[in-house]
N, C-alpha and C positions, 0 to 999 in steps of 0.2 A: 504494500500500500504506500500510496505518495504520500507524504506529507504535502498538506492544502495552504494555502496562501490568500487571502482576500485583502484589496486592497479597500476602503472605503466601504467596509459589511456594516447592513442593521444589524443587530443584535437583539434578540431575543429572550427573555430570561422569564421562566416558569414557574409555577410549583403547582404540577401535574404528570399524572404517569399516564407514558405513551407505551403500553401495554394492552393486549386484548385479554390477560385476566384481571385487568382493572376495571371493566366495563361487569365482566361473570360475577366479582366477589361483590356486587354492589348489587343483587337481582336475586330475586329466590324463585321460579315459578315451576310450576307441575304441570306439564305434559300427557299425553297417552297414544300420540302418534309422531310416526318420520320429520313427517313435513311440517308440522309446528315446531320441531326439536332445529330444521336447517331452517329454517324462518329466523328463528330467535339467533343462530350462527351467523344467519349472513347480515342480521342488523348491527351485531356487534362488530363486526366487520366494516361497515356501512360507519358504521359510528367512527370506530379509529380512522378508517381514510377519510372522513369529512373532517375531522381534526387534522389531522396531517395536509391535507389541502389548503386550509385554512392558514395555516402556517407559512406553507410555500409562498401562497398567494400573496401575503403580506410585504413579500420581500426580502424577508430576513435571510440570510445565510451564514448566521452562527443563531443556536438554538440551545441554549443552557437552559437544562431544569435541576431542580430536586430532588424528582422523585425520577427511579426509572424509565429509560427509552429503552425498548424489548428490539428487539433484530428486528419484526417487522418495519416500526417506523428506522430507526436505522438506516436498512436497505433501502426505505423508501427515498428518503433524506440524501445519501448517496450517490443514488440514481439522478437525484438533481442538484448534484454540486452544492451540497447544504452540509455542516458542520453541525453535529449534535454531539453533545456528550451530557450524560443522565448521573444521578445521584452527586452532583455538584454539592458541594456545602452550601449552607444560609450565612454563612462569612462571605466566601467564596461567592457567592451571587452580589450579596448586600454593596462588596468591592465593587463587584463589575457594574453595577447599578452605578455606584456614586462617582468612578470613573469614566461613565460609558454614558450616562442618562439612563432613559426611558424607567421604567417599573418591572417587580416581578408581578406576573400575571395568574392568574388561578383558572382563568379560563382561557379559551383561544376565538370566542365569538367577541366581535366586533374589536378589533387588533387597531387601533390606530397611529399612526405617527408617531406620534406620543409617546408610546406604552411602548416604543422600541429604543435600543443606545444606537450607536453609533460609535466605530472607533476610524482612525485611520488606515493601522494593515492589523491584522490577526494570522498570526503564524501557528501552525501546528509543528510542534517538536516531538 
């Protein structure tokens, strides 16, 4: 793997797990057939890529959270020249907040300007 390089990234900072058993441990429901069982599958599914959309869309190409980023978003984040890294410290963000601007975010609906830093390069080492 390259080490990435951005010159001029928003920056992004979280405290939200980008995982699809963080969507499961959050839901209790009772079933009795297939297709209500891949129903419930493909929303949670449905749910992490609308997050993860949301995200891209915003701009951002560094994404620091708190809480877990699982391999799917990951890979997904990848695929488009986006820099995540998950279980960041609450030092460690609070820094990059008061270095960087913007907010740490708890959700990813309505992402504004605002709510992101900006630095001038960010190097991966």
């Amino acid at each position: 793997m390259q080490p990435k390089t951005y010159k001029s990234p928003r920056v992004l900072c979280l405290n939200i797990e980008l995982e699809l058993k963080a969507e499961r441990d959050n839901a209790e429901c009772r079933i009795d057939n297939v297709k209500d069982y891949q129903d419930i599958v493909d929303a949670e599914w449905n749910i992490l890529y609308e997050k993860l959309d949301k995200m891209v869309q915003s701009g951002a190409k560094i994404i620091l959270s708190r809480l877990p980023i699982g391999d799917v978003a990951t890979q997904y984040f990848a695929d488009r020249d986006v820099f995540c890294a998950g279980r960041v410290t609450q030092e460690d963000l609070n820094r990059t907040v008061k270095a960087c601007g913007g907010t740490i975010l708890a959700t990813v609906n309505n992402i504004r300007e605002a709510d992101m830093g900006h630095c001038e390069l960010f190097e991966e080492i």
